[in-house]
C-alpha positions as CSV (number, residue, x, y, z in Angstrom):
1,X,87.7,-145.0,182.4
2,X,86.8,-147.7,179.8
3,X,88.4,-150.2,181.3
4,X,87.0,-149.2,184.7
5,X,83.5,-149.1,182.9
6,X,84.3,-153.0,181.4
7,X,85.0,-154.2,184.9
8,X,81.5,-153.1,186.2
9,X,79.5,-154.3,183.8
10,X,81.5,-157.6,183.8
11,X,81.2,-158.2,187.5
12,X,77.8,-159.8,188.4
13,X,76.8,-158.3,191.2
14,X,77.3,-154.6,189.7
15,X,75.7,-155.0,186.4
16,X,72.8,-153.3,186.6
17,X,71.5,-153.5,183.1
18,X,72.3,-157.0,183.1
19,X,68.5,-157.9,182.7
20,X,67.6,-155.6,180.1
21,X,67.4,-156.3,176.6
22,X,70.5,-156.5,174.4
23,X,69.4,-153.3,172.2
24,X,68.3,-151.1,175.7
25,X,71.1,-152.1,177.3
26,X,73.5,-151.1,174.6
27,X,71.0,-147.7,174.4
28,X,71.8,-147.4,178.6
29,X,75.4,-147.8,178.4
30,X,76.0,-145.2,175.6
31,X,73.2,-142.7,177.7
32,X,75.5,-143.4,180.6
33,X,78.9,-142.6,178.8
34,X,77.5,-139.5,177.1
35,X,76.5,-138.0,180.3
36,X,79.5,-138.7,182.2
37,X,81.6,-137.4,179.3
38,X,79.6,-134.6,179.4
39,X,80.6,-133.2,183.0
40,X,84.0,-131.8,181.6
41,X,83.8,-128.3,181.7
42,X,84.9,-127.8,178.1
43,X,81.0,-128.8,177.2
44,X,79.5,-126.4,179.9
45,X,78.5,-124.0,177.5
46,X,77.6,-126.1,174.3
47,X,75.2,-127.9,176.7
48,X,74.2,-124.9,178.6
49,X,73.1,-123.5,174.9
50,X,71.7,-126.2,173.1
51,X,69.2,-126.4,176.6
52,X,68.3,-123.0,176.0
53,X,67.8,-123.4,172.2
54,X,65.5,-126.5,173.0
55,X,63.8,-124.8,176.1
56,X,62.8,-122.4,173.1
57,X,61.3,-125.6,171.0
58,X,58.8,-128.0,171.7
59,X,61.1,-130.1,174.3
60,X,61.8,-132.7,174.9
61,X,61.2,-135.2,171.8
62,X,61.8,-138.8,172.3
63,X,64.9,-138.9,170.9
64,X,68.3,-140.1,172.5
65,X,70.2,-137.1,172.2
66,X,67.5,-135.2,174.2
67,X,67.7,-138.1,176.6
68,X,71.6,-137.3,176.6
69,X,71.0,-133.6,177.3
70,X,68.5,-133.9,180.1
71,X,70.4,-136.6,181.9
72,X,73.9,-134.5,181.3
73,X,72.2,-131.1,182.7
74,X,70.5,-133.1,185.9
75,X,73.8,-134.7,186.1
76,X,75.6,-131.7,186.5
77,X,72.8,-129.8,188.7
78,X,73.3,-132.9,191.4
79,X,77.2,-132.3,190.8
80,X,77.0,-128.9,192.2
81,X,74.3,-128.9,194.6
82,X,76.8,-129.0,197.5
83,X,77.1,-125.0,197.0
84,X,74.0,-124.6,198.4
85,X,74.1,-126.5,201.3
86,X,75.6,-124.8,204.7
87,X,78.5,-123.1,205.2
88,X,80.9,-125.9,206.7
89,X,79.2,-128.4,204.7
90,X,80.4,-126.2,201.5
91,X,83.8,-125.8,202.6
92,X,84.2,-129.7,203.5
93,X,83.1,-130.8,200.3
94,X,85.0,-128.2,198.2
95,X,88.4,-129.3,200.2
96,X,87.3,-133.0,199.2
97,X,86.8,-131.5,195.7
98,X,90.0,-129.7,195.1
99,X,91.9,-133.1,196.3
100,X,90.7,-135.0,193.7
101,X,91.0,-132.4,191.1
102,X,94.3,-132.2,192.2
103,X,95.1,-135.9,192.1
């Protein structure tokens, strides 16, 4: 994925950051990375608790790891908002999903 990750930001026409600012765009690569990382399934519940603890808080502050959070949560969300689509939609997408999981 690294390597895969390298190649974008190297290629010209796909670096979107490419204009930013050294420190932001070092700040917009790790936000990216974090949030990907983040879709494995083994951090559903640590993320799905540490939202509810900060829902409970004064959030969010205007720090990077509530950045990370709310990016990895909306993320997610747009991941799975295929199941509430119609019926043969669903099933077309969750077909599509189960290939690649199985690749």
């Amino acid at each position: 994925m690294a390597a895969a990750f390298q190649v974008m930001f190297s290629t010209p026409k796909c670096n979107i950051i490419e204009n930013m600012p050294l420190d932001l765009q070092k700040e917009t690569r790790s936000l990216i990375i974090e949030s990907v990382l983040n879709t494995d399934i083994s951090r559903h519940f640590g993320l799905i608790t540490e939202l509810k603890t900060k829902l409970g808080n004064n959030f969010p502050t205007d720090t990077i790891e509530d950045r990370v959070l709310i990016l990895s949560v909306s993320l997610r969300v747009a991941d799975n908002f295929k199941m509430v689509r119609e019926r043969s939609t669903f099933f077309k997408w969750m077909e599509n999903m189960f290939d690649e999981f199985f690749k």
